[in-house]
PDB file of N, H, CA, C and O in Angstrom:
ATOM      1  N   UNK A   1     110.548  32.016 -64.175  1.00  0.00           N
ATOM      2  CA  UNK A   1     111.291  31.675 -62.978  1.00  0.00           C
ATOM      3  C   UNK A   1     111.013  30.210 -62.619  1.00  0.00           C
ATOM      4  O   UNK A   1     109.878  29.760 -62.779  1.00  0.00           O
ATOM      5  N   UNK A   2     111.886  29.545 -62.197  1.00  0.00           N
ATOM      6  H   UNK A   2     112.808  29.911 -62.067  1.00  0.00           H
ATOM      7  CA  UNK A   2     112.060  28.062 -61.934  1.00  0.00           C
ATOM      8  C   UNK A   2     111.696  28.080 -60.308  1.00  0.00           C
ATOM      9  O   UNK A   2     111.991  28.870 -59.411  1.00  0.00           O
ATOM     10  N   UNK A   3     110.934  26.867 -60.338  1.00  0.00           N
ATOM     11  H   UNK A   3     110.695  26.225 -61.066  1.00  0.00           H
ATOM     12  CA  UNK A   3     111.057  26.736 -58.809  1.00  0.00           C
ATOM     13  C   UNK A   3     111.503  25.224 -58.548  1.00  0.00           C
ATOM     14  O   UNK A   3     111.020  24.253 -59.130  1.00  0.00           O
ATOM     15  N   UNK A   4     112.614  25.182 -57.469  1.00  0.00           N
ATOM     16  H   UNK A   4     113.007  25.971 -56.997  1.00  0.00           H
ATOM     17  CA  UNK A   4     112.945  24.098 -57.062  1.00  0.00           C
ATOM     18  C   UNK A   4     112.999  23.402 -55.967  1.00  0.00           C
ATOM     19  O   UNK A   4     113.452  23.924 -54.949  1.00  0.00           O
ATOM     20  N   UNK A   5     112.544  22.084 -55.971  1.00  0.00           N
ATOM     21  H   UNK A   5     112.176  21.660 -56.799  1.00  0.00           H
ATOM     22  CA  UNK A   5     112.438  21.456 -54.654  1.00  0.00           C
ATOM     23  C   UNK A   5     113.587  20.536 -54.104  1.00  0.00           C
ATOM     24  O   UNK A   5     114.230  19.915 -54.950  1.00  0.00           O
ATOM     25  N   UNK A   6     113.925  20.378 -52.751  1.00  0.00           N
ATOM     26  H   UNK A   6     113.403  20.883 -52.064  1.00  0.00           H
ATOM     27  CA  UNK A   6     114.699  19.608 -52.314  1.00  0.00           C
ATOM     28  C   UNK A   6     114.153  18.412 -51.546  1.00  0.00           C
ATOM     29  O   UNK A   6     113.307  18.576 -50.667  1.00  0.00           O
ATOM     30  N   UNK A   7     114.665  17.117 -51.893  1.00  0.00           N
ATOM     31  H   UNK A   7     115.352  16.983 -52.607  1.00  0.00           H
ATOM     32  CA  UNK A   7     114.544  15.614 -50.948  1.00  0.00           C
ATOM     33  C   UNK A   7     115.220  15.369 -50.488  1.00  0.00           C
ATOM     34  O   UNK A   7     116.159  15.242 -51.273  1.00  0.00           O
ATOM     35  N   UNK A   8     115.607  15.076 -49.200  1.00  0.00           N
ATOM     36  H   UNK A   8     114.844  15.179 -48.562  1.00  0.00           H
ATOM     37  CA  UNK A   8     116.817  14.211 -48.527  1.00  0.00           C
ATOM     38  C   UNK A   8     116.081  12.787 -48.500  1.00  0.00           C
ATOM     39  O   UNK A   8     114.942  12.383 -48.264  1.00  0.00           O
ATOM     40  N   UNK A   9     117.802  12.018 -49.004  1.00  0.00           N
ATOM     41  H   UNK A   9     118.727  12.346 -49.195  1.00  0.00           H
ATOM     42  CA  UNK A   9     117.144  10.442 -49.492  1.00  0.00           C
ATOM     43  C   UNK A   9     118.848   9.826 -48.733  1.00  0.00           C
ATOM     44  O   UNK A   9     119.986  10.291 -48.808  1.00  0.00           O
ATOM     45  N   UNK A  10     118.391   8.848 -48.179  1.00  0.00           N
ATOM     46  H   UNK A  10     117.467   8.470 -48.119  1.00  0.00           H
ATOM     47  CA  UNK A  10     119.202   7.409 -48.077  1.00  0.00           C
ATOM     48  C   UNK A  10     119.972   6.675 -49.010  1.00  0.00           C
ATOM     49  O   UNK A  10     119.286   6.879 -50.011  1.00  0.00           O
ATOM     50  N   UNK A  11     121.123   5.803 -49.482  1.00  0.00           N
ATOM     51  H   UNK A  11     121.680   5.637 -48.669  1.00  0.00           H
ATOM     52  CA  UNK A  11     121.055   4.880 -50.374  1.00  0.00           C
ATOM     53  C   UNK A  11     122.267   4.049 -49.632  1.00  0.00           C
ATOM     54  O   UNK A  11     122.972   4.543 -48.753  1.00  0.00           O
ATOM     55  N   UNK A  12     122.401   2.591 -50.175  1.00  0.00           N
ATOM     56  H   UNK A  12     121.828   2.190 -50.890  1.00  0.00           H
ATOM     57  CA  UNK A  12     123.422   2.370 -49.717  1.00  0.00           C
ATOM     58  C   UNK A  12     124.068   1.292 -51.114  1.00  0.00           C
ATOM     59  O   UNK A  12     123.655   1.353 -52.272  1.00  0.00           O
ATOM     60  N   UNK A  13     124.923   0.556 -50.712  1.00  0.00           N
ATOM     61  H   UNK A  13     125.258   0.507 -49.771  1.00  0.00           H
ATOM     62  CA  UNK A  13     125.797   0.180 -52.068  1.00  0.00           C
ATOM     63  C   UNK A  13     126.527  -1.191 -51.225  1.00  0.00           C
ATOM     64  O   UNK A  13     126.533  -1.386 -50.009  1.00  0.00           O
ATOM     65  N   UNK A  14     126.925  -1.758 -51.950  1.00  0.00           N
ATOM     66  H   UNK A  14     126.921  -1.600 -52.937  1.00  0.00           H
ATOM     67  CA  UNK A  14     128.418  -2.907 -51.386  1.00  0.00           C
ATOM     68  C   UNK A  14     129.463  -2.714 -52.180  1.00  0.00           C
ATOM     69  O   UNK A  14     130.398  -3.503 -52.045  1.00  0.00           O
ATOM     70  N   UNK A  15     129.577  -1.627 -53.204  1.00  0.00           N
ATOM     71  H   UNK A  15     128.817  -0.986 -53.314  1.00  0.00           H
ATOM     72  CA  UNK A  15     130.502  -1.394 -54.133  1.00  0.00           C
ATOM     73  C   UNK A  15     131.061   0.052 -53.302  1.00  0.00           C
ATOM     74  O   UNK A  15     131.992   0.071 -52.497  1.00  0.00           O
ATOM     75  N   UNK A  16     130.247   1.205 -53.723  1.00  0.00           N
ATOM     76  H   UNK A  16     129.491   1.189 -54.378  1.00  0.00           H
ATOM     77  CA  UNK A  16     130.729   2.248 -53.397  1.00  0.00           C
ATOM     78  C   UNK A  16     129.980   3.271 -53.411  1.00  0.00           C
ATOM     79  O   UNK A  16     128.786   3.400 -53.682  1.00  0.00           O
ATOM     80  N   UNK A  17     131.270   4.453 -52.900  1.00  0.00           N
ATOM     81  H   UNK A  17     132.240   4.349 -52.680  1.00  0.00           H
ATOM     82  CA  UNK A  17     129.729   5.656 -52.252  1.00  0.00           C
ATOM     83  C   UNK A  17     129.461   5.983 -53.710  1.00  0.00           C
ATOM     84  O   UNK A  17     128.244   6.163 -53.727  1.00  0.00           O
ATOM     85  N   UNK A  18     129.958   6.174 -55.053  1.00  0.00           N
ATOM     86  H   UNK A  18     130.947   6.027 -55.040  1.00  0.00           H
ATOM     87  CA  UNK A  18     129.307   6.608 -56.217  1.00  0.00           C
ATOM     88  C   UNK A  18     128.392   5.485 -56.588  1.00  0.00           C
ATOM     89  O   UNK A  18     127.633   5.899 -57.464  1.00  0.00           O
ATOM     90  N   UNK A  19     128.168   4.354 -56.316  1.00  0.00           N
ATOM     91  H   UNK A  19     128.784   4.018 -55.603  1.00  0.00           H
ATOM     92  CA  UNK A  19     127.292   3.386 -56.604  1.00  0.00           C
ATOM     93  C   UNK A  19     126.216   3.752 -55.906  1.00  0.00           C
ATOM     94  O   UNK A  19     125.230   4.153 -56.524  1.00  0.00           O
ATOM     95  N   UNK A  20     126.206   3.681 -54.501  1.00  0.00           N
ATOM     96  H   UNK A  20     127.007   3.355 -53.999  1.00  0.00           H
ATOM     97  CA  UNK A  20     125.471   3.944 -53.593  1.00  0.00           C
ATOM     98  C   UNK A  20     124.474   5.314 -54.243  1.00  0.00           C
ATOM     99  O   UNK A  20     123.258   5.483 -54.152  1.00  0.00           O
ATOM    100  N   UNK A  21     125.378   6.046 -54.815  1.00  0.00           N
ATOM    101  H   UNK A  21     126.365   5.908 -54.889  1.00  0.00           H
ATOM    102  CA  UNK A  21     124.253   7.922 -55.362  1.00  0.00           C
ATOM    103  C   UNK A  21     123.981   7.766 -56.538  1.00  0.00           C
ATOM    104  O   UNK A  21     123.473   8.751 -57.074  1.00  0.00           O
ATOM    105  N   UNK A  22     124.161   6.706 -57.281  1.00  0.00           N
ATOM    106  H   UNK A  22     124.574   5.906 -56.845  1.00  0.00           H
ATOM    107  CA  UNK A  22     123.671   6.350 -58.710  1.00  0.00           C
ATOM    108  C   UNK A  22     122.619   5.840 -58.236  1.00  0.00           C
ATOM    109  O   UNK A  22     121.592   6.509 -58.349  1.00  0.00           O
ATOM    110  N   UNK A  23     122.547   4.577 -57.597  1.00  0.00           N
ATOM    111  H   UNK A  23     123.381   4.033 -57.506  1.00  0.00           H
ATOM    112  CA  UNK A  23     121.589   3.926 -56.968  1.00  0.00           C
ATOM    113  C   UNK A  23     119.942   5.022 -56.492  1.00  0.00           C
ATOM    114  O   UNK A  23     118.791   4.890 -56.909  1.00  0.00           O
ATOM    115  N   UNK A  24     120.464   5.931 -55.596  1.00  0.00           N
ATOM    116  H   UNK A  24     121.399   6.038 -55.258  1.00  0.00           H
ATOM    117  CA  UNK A  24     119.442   7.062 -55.238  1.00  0.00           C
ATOM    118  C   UNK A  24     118.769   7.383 -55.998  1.00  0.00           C
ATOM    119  O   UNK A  24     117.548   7.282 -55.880  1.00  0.00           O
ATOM    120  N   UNK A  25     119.482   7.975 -57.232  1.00  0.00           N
ATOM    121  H   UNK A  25     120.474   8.057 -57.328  1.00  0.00           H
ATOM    122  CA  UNK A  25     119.008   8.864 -58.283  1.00  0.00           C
ATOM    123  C   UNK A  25     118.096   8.034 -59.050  1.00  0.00           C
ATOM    124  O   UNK A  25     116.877   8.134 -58.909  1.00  0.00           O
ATOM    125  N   UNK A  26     118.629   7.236 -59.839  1.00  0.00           N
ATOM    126  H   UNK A  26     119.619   7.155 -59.954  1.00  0.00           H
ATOM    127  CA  UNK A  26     117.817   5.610 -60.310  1.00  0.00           C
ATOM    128  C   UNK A  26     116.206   5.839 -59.642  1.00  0.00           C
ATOM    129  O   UNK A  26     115.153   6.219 -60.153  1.00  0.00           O
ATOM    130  N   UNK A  27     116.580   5.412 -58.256  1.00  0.00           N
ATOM    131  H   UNK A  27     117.435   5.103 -57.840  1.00  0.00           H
ATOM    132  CA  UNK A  27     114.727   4.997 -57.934  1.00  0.00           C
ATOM    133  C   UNK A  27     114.468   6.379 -57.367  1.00  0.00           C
ATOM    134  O   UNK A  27     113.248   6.539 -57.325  1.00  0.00           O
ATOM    135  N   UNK A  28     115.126   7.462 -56.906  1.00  0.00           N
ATOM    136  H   UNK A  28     116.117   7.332 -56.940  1.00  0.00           H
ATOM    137  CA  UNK A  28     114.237   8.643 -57.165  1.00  0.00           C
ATOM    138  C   UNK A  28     113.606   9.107 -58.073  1.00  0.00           C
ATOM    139  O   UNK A  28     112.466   9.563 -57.983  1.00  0.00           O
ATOM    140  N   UNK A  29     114.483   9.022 -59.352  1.00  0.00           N
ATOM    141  H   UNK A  29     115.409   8.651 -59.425  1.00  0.00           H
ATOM    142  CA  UNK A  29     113.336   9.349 -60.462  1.00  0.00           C
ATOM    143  C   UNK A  29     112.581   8.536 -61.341  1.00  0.00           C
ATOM    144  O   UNK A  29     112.594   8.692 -62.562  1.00  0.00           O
ATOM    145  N   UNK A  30     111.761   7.459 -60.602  1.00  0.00           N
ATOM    146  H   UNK A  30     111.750   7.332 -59.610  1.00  0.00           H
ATOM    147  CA  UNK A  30     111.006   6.519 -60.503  1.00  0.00           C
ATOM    148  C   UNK A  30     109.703   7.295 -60.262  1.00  0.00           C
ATOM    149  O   UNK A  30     108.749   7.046 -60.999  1.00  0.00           O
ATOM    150  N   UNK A  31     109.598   8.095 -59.418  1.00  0.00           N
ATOM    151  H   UNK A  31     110.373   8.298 -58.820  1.00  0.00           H
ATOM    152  CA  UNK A  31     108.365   8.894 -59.261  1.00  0.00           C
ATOM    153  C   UNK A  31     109.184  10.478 -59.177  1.00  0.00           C
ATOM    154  O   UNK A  31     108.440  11.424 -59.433  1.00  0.00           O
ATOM    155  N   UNK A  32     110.229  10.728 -58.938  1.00  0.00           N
ATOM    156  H   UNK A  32     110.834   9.959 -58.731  1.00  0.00           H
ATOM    157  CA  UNK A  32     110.645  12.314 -58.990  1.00  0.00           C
ATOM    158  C   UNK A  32     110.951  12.620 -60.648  1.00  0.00           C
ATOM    159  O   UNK A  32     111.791  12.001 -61.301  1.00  0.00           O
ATOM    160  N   UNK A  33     110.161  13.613 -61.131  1.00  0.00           N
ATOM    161  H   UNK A  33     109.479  14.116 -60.601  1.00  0.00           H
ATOM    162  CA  UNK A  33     110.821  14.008 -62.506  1.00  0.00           C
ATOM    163  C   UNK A  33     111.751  15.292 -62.388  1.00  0.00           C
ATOM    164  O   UNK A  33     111.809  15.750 -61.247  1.00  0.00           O
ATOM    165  N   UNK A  34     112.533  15.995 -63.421  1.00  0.00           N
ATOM    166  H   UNK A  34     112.485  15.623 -64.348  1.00  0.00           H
ATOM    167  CA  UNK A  34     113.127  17.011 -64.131  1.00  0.00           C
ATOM    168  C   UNK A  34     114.220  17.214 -62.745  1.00  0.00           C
ATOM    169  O   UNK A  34     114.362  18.271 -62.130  1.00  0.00           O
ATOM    170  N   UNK A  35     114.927  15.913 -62.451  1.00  0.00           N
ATOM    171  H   UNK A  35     114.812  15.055 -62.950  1.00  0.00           H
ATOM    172  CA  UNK A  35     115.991  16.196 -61.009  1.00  0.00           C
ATOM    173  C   UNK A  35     117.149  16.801 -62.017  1.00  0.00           C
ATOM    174  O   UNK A  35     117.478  16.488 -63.161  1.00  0.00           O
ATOM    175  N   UNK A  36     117.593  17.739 -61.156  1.00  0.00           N
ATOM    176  H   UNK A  36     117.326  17.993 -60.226  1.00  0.00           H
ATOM    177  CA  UNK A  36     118.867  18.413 -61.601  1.00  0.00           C
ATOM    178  C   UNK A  36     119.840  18.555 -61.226  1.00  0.00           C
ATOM    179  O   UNK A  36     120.745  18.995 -61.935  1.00  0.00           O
ATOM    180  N   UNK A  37     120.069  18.065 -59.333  1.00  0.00           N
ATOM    181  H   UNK A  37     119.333  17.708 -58.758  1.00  0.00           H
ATOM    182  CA  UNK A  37     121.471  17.993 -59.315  1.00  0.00           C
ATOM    183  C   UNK A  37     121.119  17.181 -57.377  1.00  0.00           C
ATOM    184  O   UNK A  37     120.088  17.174 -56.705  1.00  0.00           O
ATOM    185  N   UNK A  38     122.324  16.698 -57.130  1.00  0.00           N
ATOM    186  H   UNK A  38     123.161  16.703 -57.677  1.00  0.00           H
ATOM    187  CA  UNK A  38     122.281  15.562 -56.191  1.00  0.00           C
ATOM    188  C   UNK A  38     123.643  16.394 -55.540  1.00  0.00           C
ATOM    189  O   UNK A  38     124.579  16.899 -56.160  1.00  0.00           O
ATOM    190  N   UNK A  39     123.386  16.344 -53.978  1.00  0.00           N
ATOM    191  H   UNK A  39     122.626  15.934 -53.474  1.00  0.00           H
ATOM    192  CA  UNK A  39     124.564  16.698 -53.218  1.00  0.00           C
ATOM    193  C   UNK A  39     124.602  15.967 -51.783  1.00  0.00           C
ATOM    194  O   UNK A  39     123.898  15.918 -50.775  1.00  0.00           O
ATOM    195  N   UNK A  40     125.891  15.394 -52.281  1.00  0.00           N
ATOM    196  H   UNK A  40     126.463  15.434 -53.100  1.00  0.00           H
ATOM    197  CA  UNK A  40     125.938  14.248 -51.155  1.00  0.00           C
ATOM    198  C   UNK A  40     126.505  15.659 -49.767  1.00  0.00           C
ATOM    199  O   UNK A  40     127.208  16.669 -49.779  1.00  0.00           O
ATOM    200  N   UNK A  41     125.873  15.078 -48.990  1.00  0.00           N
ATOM    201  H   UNK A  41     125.302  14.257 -48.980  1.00  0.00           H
ATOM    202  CA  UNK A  41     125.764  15.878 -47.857  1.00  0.00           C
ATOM    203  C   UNK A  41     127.087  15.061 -46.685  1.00  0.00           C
ATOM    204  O   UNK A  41     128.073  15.624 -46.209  1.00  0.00           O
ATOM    205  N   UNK A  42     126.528  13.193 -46.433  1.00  0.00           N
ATOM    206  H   UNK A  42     125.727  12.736 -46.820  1.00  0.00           H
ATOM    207  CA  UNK A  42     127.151  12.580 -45.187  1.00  0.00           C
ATOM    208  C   UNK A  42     127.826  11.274 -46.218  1.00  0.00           C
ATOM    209  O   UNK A  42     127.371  11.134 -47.353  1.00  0.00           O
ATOM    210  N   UNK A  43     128.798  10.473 -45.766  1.00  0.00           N
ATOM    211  H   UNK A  43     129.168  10.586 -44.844  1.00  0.00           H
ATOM    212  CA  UNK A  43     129.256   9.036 -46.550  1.00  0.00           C
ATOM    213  C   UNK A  43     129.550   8.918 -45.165  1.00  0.00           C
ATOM    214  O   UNK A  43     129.947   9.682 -44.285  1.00  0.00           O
ATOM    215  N   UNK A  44     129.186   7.564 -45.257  1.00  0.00           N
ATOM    216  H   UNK A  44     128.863   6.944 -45.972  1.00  0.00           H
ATOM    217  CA  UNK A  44     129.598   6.479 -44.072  1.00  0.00           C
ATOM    218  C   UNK A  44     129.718   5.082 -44.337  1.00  0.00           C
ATOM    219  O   UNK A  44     129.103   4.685 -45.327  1.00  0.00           O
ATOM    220  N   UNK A  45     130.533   4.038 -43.517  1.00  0.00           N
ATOM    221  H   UNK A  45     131.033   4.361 -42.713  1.00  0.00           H
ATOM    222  CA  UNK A  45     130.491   3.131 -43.948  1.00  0.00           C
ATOM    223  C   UNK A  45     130.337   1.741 -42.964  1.00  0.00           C
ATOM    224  O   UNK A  45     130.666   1.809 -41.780  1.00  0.00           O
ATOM    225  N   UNK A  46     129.772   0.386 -43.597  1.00  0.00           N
ATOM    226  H   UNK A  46     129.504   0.331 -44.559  1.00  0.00           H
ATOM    227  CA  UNK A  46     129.615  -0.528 -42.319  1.00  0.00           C
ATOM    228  C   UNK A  46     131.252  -1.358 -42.945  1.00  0.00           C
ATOM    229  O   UNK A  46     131.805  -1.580 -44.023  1.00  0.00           O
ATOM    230  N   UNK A  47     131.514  -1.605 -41.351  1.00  0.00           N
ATOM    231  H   UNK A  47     131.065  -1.424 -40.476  1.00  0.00           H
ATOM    232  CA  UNK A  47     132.573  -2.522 -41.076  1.00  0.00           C
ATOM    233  C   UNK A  47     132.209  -3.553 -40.714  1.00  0.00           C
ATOM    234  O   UNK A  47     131.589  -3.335 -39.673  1.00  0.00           O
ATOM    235  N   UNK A  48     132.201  -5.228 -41.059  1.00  0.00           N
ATOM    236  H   UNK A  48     132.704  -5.405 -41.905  1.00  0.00           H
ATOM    237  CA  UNK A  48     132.400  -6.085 -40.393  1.00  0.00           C
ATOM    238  C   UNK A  48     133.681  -7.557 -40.460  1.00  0.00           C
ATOM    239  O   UNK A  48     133.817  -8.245 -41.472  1.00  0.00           O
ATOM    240  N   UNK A  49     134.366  -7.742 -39.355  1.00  0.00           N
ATOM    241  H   UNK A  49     134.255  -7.184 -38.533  1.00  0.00           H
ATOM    242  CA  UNK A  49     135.424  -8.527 -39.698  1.00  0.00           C
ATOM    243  C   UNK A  49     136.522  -7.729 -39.878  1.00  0.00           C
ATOM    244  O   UNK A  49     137.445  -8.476 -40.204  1.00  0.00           O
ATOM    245  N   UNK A  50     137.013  -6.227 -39.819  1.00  0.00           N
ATOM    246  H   UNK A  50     136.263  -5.620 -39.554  1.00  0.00           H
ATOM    247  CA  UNK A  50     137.480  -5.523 -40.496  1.00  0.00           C
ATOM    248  C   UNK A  50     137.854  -5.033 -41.781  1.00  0.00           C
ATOM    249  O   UNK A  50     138.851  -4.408 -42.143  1.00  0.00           O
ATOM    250  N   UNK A  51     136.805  -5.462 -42.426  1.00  0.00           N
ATOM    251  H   UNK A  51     135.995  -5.970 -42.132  1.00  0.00           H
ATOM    252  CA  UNK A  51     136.858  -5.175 -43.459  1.00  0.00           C
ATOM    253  C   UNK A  51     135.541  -4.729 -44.173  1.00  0.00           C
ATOM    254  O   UNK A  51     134.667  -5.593 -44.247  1.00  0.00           O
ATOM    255  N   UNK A  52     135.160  -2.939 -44.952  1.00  0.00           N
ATOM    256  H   UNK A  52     135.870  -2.238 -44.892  1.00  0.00           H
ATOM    257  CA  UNK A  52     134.109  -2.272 -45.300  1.00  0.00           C
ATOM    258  C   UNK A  52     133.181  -3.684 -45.998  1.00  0.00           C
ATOM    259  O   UNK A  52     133.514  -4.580 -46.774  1.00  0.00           O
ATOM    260  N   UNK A  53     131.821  -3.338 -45.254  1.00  0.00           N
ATOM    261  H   UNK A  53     131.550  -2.610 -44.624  1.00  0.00           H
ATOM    262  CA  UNK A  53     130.968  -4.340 -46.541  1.00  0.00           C
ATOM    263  C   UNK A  53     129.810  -3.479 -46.791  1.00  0.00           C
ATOM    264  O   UNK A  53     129.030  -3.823 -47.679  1.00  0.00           O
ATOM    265  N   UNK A  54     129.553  -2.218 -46.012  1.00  0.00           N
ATOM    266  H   UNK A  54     130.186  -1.939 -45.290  1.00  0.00           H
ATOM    267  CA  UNK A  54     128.854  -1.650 -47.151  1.00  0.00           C
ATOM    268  C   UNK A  54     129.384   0.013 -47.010  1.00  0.00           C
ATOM    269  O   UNK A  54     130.109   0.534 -46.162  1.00  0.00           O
ATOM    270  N   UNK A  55     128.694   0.595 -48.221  1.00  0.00           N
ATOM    271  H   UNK A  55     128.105   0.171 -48.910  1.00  0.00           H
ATOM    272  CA  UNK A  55     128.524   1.924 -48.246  1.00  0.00           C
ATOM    273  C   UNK A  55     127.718   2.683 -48.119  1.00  0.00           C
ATOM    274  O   UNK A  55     126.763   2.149 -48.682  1.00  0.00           O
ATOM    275  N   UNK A  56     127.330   3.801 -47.683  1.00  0.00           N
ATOM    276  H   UNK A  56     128.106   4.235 -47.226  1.00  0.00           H
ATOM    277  CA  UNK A  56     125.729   4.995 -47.394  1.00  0.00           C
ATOM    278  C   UNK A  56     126.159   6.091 -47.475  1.00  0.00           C
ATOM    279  O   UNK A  56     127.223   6.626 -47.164  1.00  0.00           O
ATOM    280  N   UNK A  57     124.951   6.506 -48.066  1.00  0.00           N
ATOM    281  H   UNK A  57     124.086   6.071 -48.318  1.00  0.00           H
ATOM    282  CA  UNK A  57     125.077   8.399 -48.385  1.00  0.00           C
ATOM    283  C   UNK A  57     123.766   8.688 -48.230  1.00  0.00           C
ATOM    284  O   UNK A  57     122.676   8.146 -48.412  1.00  0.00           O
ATOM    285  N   UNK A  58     124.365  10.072 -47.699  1.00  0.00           N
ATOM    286  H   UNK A  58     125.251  10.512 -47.551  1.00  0.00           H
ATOM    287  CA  UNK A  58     123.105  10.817 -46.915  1.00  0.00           C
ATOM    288  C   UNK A  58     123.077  11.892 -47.845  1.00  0.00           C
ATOM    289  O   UNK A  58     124.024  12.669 -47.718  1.00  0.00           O
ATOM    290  N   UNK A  59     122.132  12.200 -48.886  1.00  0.00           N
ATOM    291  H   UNK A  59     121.363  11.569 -48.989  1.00  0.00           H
ATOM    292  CA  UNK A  59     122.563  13.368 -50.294  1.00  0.00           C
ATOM    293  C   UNK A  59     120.971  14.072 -50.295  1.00  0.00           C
ATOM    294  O   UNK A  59     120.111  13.458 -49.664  1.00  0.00           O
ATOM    295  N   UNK A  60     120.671  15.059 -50.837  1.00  0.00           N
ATOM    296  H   UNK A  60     121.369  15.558 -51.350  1.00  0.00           H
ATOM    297  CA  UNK A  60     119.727  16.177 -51.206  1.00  0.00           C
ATOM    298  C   UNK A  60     119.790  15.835 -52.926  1.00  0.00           C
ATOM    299  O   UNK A  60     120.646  15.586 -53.775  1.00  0.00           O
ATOM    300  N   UNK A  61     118.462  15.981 -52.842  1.00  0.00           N
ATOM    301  H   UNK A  61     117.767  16.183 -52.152  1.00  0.00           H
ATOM    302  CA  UNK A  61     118.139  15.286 -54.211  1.00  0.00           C
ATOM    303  C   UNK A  61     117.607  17.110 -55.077  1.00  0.00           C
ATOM    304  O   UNK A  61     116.766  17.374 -54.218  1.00  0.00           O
ATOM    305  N   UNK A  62     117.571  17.810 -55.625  1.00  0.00           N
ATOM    306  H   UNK A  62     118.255  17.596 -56.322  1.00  0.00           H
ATOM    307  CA  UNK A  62     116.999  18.375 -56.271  1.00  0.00           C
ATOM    308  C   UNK A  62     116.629  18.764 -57.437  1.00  0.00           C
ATOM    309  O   UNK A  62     117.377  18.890 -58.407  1.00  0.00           O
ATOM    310  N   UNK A  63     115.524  18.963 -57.408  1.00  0.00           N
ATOM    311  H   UNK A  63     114.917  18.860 -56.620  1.00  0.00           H
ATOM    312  CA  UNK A  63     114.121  19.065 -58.958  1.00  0.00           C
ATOM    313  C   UNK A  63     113.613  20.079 -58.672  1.00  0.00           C
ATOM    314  O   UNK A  63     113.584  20.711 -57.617  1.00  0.00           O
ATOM    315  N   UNK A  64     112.826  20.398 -60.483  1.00  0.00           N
ATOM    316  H   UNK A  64     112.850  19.884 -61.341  1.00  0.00           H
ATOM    317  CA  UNK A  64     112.092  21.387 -60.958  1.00  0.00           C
ATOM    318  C   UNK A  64     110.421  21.014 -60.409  1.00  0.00           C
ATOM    319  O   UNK A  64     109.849  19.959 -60.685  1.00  0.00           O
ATOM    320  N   UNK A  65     110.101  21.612 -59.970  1.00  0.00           N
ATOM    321  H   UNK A  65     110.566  22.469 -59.746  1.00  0.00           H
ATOM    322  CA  UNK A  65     108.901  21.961 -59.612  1.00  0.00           C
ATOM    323  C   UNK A  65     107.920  22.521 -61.005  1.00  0.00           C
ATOM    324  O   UNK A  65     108.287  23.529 -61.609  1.00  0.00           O
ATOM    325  N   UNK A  66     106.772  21.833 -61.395  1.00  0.00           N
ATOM    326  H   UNK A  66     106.474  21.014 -60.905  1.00  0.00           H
ATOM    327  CA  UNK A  66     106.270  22.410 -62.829  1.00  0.00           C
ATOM    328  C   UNK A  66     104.886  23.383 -62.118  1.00  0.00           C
ATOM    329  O   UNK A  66     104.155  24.045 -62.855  1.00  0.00           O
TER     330      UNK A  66
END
């Protein structure tokens, strides 16, 4: 039986919200090993000038527990 853990993590991007959750994953598993699946939960975005300059996601990171 597998046991699995969940992280809620931050990221943000100037490209986009899939940049932004590549980005997450990247330096989560920097110290998180055997991650198996990422669920963006919130996307939001900053406006300035009217026009988007950045992107954020609010996602659940989850891994195998050894």
């Amino acid at each position: 039986m597998a046991v699995l853990k969940v992280i809620e993590v931050l990221s943000n991007s100037e490209k986009s919200w899939e940049d932004a959750t590549k980005k997450a994953v990247k330096e989560a598993s920097k110290t998180v090993k055997n991650i198996k699946s990422v669920y963006v939960q919130d996307q939001s975005a900053m406006v300035k000038n009217n026009e988007v300059v950045e992107f954020r996601v609010n996602l659940k990171i989850t891994f195998e527990v050894n």
